[in-house]
One Martini backbone bead per residue (centre of mass of N, CA, C, O) as a GRO file, in nm:
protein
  194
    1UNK     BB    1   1.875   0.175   1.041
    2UNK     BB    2   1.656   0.401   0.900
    3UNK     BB    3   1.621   0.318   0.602
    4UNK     BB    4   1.442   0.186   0.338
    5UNK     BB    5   1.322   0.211   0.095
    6UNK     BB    6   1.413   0.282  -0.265
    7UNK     BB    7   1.432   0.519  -0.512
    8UNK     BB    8   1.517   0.524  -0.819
    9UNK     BB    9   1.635   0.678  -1.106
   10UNK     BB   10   1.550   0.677  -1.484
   11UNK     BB   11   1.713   0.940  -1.513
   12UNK     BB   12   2.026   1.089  -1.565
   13UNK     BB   13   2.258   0.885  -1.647
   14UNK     BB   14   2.362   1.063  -1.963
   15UNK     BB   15   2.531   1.293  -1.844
   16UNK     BB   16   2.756   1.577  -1.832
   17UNK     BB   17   2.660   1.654  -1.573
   18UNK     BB   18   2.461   1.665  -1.349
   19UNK     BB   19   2.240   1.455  -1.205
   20UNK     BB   20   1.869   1.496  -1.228
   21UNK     BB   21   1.809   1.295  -1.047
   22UNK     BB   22   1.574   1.165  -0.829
   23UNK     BB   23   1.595   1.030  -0.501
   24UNK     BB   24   1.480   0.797  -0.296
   25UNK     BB   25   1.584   0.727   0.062
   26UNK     BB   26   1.301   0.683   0.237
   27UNK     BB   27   1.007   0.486   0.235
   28UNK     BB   28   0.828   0.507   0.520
   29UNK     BB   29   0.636   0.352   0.779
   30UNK     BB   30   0.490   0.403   1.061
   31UNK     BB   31   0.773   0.376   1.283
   32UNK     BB   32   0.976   0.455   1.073
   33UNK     BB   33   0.885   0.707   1.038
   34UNK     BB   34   0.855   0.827   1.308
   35UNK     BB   35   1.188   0.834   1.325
   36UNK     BB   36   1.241   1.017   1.080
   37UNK     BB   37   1.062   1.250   1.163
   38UNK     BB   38   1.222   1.333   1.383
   39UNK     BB   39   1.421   1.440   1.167
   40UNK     BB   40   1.237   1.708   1.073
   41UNK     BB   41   1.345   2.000   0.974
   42UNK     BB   42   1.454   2.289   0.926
   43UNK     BB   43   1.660   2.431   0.708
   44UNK     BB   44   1.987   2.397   0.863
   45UNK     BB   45   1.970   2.298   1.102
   46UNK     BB   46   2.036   2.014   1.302
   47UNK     BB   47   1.794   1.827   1.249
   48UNK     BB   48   1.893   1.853   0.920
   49UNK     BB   49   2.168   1.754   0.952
   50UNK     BB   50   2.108   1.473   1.078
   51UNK     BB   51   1.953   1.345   0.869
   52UNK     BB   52   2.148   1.374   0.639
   53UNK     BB   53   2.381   1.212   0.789
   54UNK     BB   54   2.196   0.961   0.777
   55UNK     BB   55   2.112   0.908   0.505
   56UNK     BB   56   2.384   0.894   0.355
   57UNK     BB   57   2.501   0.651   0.565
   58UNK     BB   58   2.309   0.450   0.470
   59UNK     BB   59   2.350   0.438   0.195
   60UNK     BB   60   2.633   0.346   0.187
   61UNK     BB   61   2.568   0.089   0.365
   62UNK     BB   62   2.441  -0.051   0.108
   63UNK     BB   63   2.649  -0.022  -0.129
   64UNK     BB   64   2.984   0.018  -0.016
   65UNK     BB   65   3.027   0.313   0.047
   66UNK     BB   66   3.118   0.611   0.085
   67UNK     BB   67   3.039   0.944   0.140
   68UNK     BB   68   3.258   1.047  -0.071
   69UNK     BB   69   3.180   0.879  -0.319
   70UNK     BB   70   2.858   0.993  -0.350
   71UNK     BB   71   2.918   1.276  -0.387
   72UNK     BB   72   2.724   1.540  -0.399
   73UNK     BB   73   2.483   1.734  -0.230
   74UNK     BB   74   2.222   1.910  -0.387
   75UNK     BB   75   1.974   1.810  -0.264
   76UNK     BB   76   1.657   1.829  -0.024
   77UNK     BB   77   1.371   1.660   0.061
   78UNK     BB   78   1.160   1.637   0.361
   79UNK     BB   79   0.843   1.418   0.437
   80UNK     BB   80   0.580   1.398   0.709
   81UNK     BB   81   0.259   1.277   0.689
   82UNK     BB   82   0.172   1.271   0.962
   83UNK     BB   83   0.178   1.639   0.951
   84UNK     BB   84  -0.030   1.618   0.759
   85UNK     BB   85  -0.345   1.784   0.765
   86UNK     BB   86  -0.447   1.590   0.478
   87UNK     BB   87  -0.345   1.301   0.528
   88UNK     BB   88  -0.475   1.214   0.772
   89UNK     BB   89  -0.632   0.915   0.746
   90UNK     BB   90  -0.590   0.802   0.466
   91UNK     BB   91  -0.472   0.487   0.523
   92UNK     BB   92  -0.417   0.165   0.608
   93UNK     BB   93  -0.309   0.042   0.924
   94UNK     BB   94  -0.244  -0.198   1.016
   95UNK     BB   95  -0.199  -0.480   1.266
   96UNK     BB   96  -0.166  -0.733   1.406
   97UNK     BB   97  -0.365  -0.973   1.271
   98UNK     BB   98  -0.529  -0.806   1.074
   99UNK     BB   99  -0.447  -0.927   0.763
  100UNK     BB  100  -0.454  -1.217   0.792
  101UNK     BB  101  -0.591  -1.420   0.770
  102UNK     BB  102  -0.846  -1.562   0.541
  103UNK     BB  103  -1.134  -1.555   0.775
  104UNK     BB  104  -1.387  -1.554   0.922
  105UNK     BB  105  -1.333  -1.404   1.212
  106UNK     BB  106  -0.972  -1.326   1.213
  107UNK     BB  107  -0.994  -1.079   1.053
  108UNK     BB  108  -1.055  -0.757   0.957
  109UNK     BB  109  -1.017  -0.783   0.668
  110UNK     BB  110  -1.225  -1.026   0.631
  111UNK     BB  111  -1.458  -0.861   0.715
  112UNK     BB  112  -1.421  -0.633   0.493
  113UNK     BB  113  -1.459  -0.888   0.263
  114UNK     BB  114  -1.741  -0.903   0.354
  115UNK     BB  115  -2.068  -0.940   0.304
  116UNK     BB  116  -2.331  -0.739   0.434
  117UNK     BB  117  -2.603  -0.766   0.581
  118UNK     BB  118  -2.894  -0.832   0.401
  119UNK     BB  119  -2.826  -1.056   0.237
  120UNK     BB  120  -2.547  -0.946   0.140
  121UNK     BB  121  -2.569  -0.623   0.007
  122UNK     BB  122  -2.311  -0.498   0.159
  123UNK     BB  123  -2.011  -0.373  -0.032
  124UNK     BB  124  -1.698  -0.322   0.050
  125UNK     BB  125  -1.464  -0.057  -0.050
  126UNK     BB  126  -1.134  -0.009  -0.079
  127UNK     BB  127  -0.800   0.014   0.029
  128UNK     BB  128  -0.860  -0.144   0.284
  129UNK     BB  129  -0.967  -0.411   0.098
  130UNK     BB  130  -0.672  -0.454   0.012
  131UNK     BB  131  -0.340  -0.547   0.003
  132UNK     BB  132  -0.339  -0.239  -0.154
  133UNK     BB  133  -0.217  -0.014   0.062
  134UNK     BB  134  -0.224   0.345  -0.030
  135UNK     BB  135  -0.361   0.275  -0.356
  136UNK     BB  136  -0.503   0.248  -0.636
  137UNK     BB  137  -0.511  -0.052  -0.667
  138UNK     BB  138  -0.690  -0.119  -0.434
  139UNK     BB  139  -0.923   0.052  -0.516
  140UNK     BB  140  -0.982  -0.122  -0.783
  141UNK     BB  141  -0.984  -0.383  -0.694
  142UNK     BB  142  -1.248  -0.365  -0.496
  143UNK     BB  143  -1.415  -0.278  -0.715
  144UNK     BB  144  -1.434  -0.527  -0.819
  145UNK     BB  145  -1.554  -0.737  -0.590
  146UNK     BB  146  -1.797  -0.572  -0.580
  147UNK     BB  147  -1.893  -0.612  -0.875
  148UNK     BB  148  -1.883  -0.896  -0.882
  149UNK     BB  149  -2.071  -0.986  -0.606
  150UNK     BB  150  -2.335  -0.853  -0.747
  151UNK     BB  151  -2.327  -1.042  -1.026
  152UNK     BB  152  -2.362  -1.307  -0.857
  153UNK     BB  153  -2.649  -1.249  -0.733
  154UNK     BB  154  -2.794  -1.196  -1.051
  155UNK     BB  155  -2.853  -1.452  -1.211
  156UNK     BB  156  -2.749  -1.341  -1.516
  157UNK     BB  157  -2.670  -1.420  -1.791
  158UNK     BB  158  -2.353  -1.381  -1.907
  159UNK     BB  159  -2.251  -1.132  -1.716
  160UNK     BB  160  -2.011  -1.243  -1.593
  161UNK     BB  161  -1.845  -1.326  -1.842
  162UNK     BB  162  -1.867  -1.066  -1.946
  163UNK     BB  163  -1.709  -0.901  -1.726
  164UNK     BB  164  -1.429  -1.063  -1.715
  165UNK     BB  165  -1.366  -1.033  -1.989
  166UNK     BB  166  -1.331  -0.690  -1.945
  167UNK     BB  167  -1.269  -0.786  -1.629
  168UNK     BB  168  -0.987  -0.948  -1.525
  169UNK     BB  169  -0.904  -1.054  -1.244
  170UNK     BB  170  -0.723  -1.003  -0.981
  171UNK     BB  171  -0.484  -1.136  -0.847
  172UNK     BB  172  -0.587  -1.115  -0.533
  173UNK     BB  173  -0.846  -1.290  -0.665
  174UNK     BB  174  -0.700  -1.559  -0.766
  175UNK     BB  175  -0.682  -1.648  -0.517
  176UNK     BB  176  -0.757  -1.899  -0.270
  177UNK     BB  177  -0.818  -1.712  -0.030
  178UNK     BB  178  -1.087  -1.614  -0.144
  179UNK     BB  179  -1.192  -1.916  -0.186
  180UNK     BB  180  -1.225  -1.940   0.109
  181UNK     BB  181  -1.374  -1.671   0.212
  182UNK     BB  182  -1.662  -1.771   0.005
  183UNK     BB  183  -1.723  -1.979   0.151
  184UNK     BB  184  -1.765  -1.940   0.450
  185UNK     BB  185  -1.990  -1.768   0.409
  186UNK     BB  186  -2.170  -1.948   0.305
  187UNK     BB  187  -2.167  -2.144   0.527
  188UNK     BB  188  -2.303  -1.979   0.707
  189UNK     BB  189  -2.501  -1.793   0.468
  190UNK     BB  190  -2.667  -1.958   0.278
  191UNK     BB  191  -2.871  -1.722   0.164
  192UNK     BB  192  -2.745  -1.512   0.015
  193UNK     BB  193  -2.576  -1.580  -0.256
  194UNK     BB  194  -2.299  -1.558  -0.388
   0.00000   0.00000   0.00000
């Protein structure tokens, strides 16, 4: 089976013609896309029917149905990021390894989420350094953590509070994982003061 995520339409559910919702057939990363990309060709090619009877039928057999049971296919547009001149290199794809373990010096990421340079004063945002990769949320995610790091460092009198109160920490930064994280640093690092 070739697809992978599926985002079905919100609506169009009730309508009396054709229903005008538009489902995603398959939303994949990494090496399933690059598998379902390579049968992405001109409209009408071979290439281009071989897609569609691929994606047809595996959306059948996920949902228990034939492919002459899910009516006519009204239209599709399928698209490679991969091959697009402005998207290359958009966004992190971490391999094996590199995201695991939130330990200094265990993984990529822990290394990205760590406070560097000269007392700990260069704080990485971005969204390859949260959980959320190639979202707008990771990269809001990622600059909460930066600037609570540098609020850490200010100790001024109610700012953290203010702060926090204004914008409470990100799901993925109030795990213990982030506090073993920031735990490692300072022990490595008493003088940074994080």
């Amino acid at each position: 089976m070739l697809i992978r995520t599926l985002v079905y339409p919100s609506y169009g559910f009730n309508t009396t013609g054709p229903a005008p919702g538009v489902m995603i057939a398959s939303y994949s990363w990494l090496q399933d896309a690059q598998r379902l990309g390579g049968l992405i060709h001109a409209p009408g090619s071979e290439g281009d029917k071989l897609l569609t009877q691929t994606v047809l039928h595996d959306l059948a057999e996920i949902h228990g149905i034939s492919v002459e049971d899910m009516g006519p296919l009204l239209g599709h547009y399928a698209w490679f990021w991969d091959s697009d001149i402005n998207a290359r290199g958009a966004f992190a794809k971490f391999g094996p390894g590199q995201f695991g373990r939130e330990r200094v010096g265990d993984s990529l990421y822990a290394s990205m989420k760590t406070p560097a340079g000269t007392n700990g004063r260069i704080h990485i945002a971005g969204e390859a350094t949260s959980v959320h990769h190639a979202w707008v949320l990771g990269a809001l995610n990622s600059a909460w953590r930066a600037v609570n790091n540098l609020i850490e460092r200010r100790h001024e009198s109610g700012l953290r509070e203010r702060f926090h109160h204004l914008w409470p920490a990100p799901e993925e930064e109030q795990n213990t994982a982030g506090s073993v994280l920031l735990g490692e640093v300072s022990r490595k690092h008493p003088d940074w003061k994080l």
